[in-house]
C-alpha positions as CSV (number, residue, x, y, z in Angstrom):
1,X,65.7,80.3,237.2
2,X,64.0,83.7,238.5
3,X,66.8,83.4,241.6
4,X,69.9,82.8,239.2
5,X,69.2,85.3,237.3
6,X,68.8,87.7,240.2
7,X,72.0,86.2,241.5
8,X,73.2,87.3,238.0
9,X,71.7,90.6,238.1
10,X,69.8,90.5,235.6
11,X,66.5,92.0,237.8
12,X,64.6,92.4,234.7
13,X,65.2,88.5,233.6
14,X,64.2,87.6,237.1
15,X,60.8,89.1,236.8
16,X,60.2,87.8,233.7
17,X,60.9,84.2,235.0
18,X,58.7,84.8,238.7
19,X,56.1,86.0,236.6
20,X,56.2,82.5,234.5
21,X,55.9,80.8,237.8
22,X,53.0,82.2,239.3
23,X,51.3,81.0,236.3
24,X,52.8,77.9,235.9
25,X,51.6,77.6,240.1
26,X,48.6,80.1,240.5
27,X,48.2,79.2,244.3
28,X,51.5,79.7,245.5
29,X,51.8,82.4,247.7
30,X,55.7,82.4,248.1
31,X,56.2,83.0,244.5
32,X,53.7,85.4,244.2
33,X,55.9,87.2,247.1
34,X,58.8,87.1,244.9
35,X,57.6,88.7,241.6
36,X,56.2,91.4,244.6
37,X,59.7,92.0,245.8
38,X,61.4,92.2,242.3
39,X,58.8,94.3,240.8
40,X,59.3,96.5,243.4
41,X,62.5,96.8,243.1
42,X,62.6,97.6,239.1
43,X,59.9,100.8,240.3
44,X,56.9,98.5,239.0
45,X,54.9,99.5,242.1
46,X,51.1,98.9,240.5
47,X,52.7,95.3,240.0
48,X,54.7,94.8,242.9
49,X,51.2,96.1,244.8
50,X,48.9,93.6,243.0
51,X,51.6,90.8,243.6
52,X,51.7,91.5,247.4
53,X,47.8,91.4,247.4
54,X,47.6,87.9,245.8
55,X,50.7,86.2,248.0
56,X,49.0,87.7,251.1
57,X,45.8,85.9,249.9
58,X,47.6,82.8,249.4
59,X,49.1,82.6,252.4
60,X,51.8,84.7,252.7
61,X,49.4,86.4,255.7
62,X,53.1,87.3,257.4
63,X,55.4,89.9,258.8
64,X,57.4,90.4,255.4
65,X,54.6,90.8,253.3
66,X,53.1,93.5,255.1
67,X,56.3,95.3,255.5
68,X,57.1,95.0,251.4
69,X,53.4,96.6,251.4
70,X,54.0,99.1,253.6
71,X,56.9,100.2,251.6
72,X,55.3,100.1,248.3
73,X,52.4,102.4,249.4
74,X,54.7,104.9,251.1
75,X,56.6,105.6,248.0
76,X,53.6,106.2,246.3
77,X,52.4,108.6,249.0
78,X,49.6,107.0,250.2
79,X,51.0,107.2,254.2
80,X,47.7,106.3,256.3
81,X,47.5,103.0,254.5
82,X,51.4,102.5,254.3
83,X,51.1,102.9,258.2
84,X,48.1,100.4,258.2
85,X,50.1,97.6,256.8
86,X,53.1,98.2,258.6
87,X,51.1,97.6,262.1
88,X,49.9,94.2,260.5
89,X,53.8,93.8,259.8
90,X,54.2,94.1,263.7
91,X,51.3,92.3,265.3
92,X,52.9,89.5,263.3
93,X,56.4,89.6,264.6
94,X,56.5,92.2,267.5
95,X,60.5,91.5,267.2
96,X,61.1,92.4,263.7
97,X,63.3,95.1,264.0
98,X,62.8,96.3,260.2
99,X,59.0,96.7,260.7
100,X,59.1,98.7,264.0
101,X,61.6,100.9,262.6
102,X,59.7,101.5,259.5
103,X,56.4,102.2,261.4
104,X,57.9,103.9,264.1
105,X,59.4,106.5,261.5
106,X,56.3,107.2,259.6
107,X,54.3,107.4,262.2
108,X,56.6,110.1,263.5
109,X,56.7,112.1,259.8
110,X,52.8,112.0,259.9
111,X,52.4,112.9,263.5
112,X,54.9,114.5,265.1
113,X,53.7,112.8,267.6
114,X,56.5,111.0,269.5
115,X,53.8,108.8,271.8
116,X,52.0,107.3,268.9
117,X,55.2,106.6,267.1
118,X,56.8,104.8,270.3
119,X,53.2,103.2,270.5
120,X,54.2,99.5,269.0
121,X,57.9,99.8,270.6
122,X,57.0,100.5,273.8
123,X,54.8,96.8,273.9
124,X,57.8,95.0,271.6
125,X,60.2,92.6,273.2
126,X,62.6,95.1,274.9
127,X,65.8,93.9,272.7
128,X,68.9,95.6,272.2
129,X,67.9,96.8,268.5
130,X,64.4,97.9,269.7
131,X,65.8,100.1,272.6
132,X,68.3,101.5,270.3
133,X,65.2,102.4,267.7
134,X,63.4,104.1,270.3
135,X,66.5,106.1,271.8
136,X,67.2,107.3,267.8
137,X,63.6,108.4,267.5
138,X,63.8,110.2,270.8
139,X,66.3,111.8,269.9
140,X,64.8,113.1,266.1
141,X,61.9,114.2,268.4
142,X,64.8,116.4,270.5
143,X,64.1,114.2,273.7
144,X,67.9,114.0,274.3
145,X,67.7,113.6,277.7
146,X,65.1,110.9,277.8
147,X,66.4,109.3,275.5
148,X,70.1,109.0,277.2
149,X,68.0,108.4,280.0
150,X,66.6,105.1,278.4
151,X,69.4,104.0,277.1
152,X,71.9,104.4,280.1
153,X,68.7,102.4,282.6
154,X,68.9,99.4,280.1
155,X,72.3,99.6,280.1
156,X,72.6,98.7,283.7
157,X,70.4,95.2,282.7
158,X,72.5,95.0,279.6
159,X,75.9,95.8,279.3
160,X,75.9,95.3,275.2
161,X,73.9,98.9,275.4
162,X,76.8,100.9,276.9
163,X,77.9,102.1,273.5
164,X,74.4,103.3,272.6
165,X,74.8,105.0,276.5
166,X,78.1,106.7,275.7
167,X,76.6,108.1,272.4
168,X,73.8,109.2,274.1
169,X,75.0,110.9,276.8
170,X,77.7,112.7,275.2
171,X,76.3,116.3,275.3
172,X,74.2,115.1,278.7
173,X,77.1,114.5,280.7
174,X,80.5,113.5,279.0
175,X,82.2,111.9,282.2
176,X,78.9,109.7,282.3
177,X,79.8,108.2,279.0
178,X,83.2,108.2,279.4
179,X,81.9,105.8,282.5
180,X,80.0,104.1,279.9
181,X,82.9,103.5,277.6
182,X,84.9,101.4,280.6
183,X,82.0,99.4,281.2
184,X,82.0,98.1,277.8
185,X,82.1,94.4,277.5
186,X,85.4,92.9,276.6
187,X,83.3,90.5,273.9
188,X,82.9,93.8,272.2
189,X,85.1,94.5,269.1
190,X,87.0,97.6,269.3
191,X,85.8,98.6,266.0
192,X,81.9,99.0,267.3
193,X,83.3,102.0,269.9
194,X,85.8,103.5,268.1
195,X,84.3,106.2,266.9
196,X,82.2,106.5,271.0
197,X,85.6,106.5,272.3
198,X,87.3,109.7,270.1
199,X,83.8,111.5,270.6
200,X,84.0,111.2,274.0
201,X,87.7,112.4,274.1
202,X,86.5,115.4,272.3
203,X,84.3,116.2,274.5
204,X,86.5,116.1,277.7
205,X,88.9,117.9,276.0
206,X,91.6,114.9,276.1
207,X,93.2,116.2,272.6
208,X,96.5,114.1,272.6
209,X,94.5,111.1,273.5
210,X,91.4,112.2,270.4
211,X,94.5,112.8,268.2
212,X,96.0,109.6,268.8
213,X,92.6,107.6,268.2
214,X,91.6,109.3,265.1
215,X,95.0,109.3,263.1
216,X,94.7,105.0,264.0
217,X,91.1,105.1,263.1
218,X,91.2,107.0,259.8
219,X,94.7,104.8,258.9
220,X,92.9,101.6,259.1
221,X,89.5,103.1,257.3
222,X,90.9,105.8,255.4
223,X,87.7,105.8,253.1
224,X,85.5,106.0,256.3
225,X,84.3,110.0,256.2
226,X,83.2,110.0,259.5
227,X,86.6,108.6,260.6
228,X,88.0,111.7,258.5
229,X,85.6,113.8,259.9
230,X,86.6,112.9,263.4
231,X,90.6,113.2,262.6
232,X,89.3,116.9,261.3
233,X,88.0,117.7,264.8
234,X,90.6,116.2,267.0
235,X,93.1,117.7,264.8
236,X,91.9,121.5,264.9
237,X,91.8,121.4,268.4
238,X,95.7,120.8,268.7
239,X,96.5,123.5,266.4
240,X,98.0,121.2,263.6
241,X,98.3,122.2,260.5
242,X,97.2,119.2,258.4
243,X,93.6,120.2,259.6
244,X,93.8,123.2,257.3
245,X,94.7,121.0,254.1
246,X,91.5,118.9,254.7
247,X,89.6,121.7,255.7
248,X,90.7,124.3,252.7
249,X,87.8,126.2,252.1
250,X,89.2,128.2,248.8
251,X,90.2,124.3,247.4
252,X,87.5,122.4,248.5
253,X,84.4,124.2,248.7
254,X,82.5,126.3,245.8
255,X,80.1,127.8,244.5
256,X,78.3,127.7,241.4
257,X,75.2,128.9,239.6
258,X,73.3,126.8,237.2
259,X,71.9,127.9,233.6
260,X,68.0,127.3,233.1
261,X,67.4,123.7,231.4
262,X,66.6,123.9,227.8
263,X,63.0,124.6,227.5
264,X,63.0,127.4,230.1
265,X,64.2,131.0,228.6
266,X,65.1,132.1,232.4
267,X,66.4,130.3,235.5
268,X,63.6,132.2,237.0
269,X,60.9,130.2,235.1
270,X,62.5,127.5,235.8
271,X,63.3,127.7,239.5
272,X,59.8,128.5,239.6
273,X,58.7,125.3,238.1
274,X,61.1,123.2,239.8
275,X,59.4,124.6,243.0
276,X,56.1,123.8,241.9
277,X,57.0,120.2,241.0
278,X,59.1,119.8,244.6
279,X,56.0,121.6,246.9
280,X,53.8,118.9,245.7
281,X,55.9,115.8,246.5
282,X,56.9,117.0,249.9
283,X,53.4,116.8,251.4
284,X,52.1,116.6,254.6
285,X,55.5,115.2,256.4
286,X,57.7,116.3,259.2
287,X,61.3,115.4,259.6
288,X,62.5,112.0,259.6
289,X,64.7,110.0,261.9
290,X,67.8,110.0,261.8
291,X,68.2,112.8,259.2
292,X,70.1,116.5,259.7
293,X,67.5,118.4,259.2
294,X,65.1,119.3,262.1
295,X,61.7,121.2,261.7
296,X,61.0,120.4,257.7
297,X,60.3,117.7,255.4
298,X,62.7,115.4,252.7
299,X,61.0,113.9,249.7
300,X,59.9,110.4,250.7
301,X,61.2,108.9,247.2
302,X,65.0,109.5,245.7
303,X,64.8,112.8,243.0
304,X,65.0,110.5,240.3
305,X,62.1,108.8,240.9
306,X,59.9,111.6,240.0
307,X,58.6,112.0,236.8
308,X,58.1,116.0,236.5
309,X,60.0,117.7,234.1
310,X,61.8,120.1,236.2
311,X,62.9,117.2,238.2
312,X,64.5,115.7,235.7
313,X,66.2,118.7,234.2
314,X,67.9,119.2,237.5
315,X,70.2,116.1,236.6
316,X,71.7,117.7,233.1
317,X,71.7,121.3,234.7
318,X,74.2,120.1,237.5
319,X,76.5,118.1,235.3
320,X,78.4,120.3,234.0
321,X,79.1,122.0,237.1
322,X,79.9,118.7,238.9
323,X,82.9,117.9,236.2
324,X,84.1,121.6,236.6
325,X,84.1,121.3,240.5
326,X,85.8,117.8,240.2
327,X,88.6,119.5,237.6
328,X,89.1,122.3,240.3
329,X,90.2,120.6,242.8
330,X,92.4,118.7,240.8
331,X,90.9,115.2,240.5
332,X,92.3,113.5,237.6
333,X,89.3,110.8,237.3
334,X,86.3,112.8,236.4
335,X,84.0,109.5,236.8
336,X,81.3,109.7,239.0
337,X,77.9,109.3,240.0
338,X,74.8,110.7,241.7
339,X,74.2,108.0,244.3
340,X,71.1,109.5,246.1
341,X,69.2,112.6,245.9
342,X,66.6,114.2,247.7
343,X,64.8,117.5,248.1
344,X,64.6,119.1,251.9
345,X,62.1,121.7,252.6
346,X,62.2,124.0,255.8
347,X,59.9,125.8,257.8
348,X,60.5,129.1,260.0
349,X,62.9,127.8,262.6
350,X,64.1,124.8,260.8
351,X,67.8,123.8,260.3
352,X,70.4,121.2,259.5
353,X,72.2,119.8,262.6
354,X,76.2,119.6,262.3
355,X,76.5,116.6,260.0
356,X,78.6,114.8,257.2
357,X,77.1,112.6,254.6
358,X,79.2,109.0,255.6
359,X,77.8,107.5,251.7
360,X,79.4,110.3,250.0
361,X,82.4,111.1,248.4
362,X,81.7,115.1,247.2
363,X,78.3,116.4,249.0
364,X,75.9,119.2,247.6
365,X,73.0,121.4,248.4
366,X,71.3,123.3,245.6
367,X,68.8,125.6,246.6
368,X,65.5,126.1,244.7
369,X,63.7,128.6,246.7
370,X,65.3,130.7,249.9
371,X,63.6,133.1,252.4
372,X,63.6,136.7,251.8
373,X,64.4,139.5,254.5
374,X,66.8,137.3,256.9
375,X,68.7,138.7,259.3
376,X,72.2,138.6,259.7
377,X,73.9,135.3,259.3
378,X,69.9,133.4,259.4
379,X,69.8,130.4,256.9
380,X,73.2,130.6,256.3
381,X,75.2,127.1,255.4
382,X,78.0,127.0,257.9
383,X,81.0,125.0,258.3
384,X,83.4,123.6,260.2
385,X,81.3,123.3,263.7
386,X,81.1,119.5,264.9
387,X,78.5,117.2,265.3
388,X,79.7,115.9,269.0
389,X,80.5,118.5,271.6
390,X,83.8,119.3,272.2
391,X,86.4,120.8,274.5
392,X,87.0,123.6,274.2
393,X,83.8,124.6,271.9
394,X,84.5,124.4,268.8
395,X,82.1,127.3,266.2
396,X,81.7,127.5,262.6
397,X,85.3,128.7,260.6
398,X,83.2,129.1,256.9
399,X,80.0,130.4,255.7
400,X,77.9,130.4,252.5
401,X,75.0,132.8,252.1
402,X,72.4,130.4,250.0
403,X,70.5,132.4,246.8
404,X,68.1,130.7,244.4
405,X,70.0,128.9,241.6
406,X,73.3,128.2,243.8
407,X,74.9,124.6,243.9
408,X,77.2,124.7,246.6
409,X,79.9,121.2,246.1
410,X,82.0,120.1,249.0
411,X,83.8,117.0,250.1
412,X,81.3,114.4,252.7
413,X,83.6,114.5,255.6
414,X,83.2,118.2,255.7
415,X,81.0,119.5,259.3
416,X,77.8,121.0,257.8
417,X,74.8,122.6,259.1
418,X,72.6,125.8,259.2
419,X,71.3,128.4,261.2
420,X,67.9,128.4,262.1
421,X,66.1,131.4,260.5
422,X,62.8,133.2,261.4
423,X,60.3,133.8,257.9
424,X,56.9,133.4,257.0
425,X,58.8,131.7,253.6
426,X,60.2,128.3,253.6
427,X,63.4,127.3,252.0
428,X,63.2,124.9,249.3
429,X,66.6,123.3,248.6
430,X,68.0,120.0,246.8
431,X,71.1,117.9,247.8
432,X,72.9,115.1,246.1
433,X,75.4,112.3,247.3
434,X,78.2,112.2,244.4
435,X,80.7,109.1,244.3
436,X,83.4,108.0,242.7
437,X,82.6,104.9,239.8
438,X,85.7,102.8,240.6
């Protein structure tokens, strides 16, 4: 009954039955496993902590009970022993690719330490998926080379890894990739190198041939914002036009200032509070994989799983602002929703590599607290600049100066990034994902 009803989606029905059948069966592990995983994911974490305890004890002494463990404890913070479980996940199953990734990252975020985060990959079965988890965190640890190293050696043993190669390699040496690319086994759909095969076009500078790629590409996924992204890129490099009408600044991007939440009298007081309440949920973490932002830390849990106050009031403050940004740039449908948040915090040095958010439909970055005494264009939000190199080099075409209390709204397929600044301060900013509700 617990699985219909999950099937259903009624999650809160399903719980209610699981928990029924771990009494009706007090020794069964499995079950026990299953009120874990759905108390979990209703944010019943004391519950979904106990329940993993007791299947583990009953036998459920596996790979997937660990992991759920490991996850659990993580959200709440508690990173040694998150870490701890996830390395009984992978003494279990060396091969599971969810558990190495998992530890591998967190290990990483505690550490910076990319040895003892490759520690458990490096003794793994040397799969496909576990050579492509250690060439991503090489390259969050800025090992570019090594890591398009790796992947182009394994590529020689297995040709399934010449996409990963190509990707790689792209700002090591384009014409290797490209070499990559035309090793690519036939069995391969077209659709997993697509986007390998533009990139590398940018980067030699073969613009018709980028042009001709993308405009197919984004006309059989024109919801794909990467695919738009791409179009955007090959696009401005031929001098058309229609690159201006997806990339109109004055239309498409704005910005706004919020008024303080009721129950502050200033958005000073509360900027200041909403600091407070963000400082303590970063803790002690470095960057993650496979995120923008380099030299920093993201909240380990979605915004809206944070009980402080000022969290909270961030939702209602931005609302308003969202539907007005929505209005101007002339979208009838003014239904939406948040679907992920998160808080990034920077250090001296840190910055945003060129990205676009692939989830979103409108992207955001409000920012909370920003250095003082920057020079020249330092910390500023810039637009426009690629991700994957290009021929010729394609720079920044917009700019927004961030201040305390500014929501800046643009569309997801839009090139962002940041400089790099130099301060003793660190910048304290939020960001949201925003979607259409069809």
């Amino acid at each position: 009954m617990g699985f219909i009803l999950h099937q259903q989606g009624d999650l809160t029905g399903c719980e209610r039955e699981l928990r029924h059948a771990v009494r009706l069966a007090p020794d069964d592990g499995a079950a026990e496993f299953a009120l874990a995983s759905i108390s979990f994911r209703l944010g019943n974490e004391a519950e979904a902590e106990a329940a993993t305890c007791r299947a583990i004890a009953k036998g459920m002494d596996d790979v997937h009970s660990h992991q759920l463990l490991g996850r659990i404890l993580g959200k709440q913070g508690r990173f040694a022993e998150a870490a701890s479980a996830y390395r009984k996940a992978v003494r279990h199953d060396p091969s599971s690719l969810q558990a190495q990734r998992e530890l591998a990252d967190l290990v990483w975020m505690l550490t910076g330490d990319l040895a003892k985060a490759r520690a458990e990959l490096d003794v793994a079965p040397q799969t496909h998926e576990i050579i492509a988890i250690t060439v991503r965190l090489l390259q969050a640890a800025g090992e570019d080379e090594a890591a398009y190293a790796l992947a182009a050696a394994r590529a020689e043993r297995d040709p399934t890894l010449n996409v990963l190669a190509a990707r790689a390699g792209l700002r090591i040496d384009p014409q290797a990739a490209d070499r990559h690319l035309g090793a690519v086994l036939p069995s391969v759909p077209p659709g997993a190198r697509a986007k390998a095969e533009i990139e590398v076009d940018l980067a030699l500078g073969r613009i018709t041939q980028a042009v001709r790629r993308s405009e197919a590409l984004h006309a059989a996924q024109p919801d794909d914002q990467h695919a738009t992204a791409l179009l955007a890129t090959a696009w401005r490099l031929a001098g058309d036009p229609r690159y201006h009408a997806l990339y109109d600044y004055d239309r498409l991007v704005k910005t706004y200032r919020i008024d303080p939440p009721e129950g502050w009298n200033s958005l000073a007081s509360y900027l200041g509070d909403l600091s407070l309440a963000l400082d303590k949920n970063h803790g002690p973490l470095t960057h993650p994989v496979g995120q923008s932002l380099r030299h920093g830390s993201q909240t380990p849990r979605a915004l809206a799983d944070y009980p402080d106050a000022a969290i909270r009031a961030l939702f209602g403050a931005i609302a308003p602002l969202i539907r007005r940004h929505i209005t101007a740039i002339g979208t009838p449908d003014q239904t939406y929703k948040i679907a992920s948040a998160w808080s990034v915090r920077l250090n001296s040095g840190g910055f945003h590599i060129n990205h676009i958010h692939p989830e979103g439909w409108l992207s955001s970055a409000f920012y909370v607290r920003t250095p003082s005494a920057l020079e020249g264009i330092e910390g500023a939000l810039k637009f426009g600049e690629p991700g994957p190199p290009t021929s010729p080099v394609l720079r920044e075409d917009h700019l927004v100066r961030p201040e305390p209390g500014m929501l800046v709204l643009f569309p997801a397929y839009m090139w962002h990034g940041t400089v790099p600044f130099s301060s003793g301060d660190t910048r304290l900013s939020c960001a949201f994902d925003i979607v259409r509700q069809r």
